[in-house]
N, C-alpha and C positions, 0 to 999 in steps of 0.2 A: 140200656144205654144205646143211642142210635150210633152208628159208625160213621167217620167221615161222609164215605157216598150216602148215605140214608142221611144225611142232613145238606146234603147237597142236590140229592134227589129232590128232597121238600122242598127247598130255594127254586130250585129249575121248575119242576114241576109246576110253578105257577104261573110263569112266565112266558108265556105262548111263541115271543119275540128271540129270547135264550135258543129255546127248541128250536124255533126255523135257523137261527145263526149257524146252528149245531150241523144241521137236517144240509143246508145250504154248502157247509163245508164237505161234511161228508161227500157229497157229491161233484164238487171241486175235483177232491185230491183222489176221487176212481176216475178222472176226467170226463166228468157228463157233459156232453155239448150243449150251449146255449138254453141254459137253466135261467129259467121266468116263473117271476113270483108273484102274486096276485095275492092282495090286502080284501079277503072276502068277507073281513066281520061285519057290514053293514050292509050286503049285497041277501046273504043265506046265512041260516043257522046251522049249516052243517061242519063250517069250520072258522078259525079265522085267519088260514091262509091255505093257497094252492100251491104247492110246487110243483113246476111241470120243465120234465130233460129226455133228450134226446140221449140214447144212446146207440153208439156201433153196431150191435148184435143180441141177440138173446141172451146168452151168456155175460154180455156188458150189462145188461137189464138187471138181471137177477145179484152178479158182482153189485151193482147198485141200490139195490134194495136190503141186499144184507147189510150195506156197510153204513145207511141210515138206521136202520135196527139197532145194527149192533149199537153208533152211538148212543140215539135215544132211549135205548135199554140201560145204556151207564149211566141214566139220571135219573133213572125210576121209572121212565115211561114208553114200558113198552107198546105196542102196535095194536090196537086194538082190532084191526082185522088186514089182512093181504088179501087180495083180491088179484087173480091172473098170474100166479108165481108160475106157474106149468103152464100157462099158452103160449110165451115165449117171443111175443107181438107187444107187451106189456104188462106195467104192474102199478098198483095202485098199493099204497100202504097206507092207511090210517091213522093215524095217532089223536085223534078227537079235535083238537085244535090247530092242527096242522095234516094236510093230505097231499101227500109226493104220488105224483103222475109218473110215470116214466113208461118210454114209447119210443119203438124203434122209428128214424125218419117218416116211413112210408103213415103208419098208423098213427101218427101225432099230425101230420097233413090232413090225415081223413078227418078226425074228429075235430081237430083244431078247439082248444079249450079256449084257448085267448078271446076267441072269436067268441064263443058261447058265454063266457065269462067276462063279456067286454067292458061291462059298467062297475067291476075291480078297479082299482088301483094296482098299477103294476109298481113292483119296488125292484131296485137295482140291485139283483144278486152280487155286482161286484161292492156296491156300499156294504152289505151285510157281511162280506168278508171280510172286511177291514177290523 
């Protein structure tokens, strides 16, 4: 017999939309600066959204990346890979259907996803909080 989160997990888990809601709050409430979200399911098949935030410091970085983890680990869906947790300049976490960016000021200027991912739809991190 499955437990509450194991059938709540199931429910989420399909929902790609759920998970960035999730993914998008998380990051809110460690205060990520000016988090932008990019609708990628018809641009690449590598996801079907970006999230991409600004943080403070390295240490904001990483506060930030644990605390999407830890949420989307409560629905069943953990990270399927971190990428840069120890450079400290940023971090990329995984989730198959969703990919959170995160990038101190200087290093989100250099690469500028927005730019690179232009032909995205951007969706308005504060409508998905609602």
């Amino acid at each position: 017999m499955q437990t509450e989160i194991e059938n709540k997990a199931v429910n989420e888990e399909l929902d790609p939309l759920k998970l960035l809601k999730k993914a998008v709050a998380a990051l809110d409430d460690k205060k990520a600066r000016d988090i932008t979200v990019l609708h990628t399911h018809d641009v690449t098949v590598l996801s079907d959204y970006f999230v991409i935030a600004t943080a403070t410091s390295a240490p904001h970085i990483k506060t930030l990346a644990d605390e999407v983890e830890i949420r989307l680990r409560e629905t069943g869906n953990p990270p399927l890979h971190i990428e840069g947790y120890r450079s400290g300049g940023w971090v990329l976490v995984d989730f198959g259907c969703i990919v959170v960016h995160l990038f101190t000021q200087e290093l989100r200027e250099f690469y500028n996803l927005e730019r690179l991912w232009a032909d995205s739809p951007m969706l308005s991190a504060e409508e998905l909080l609602k």
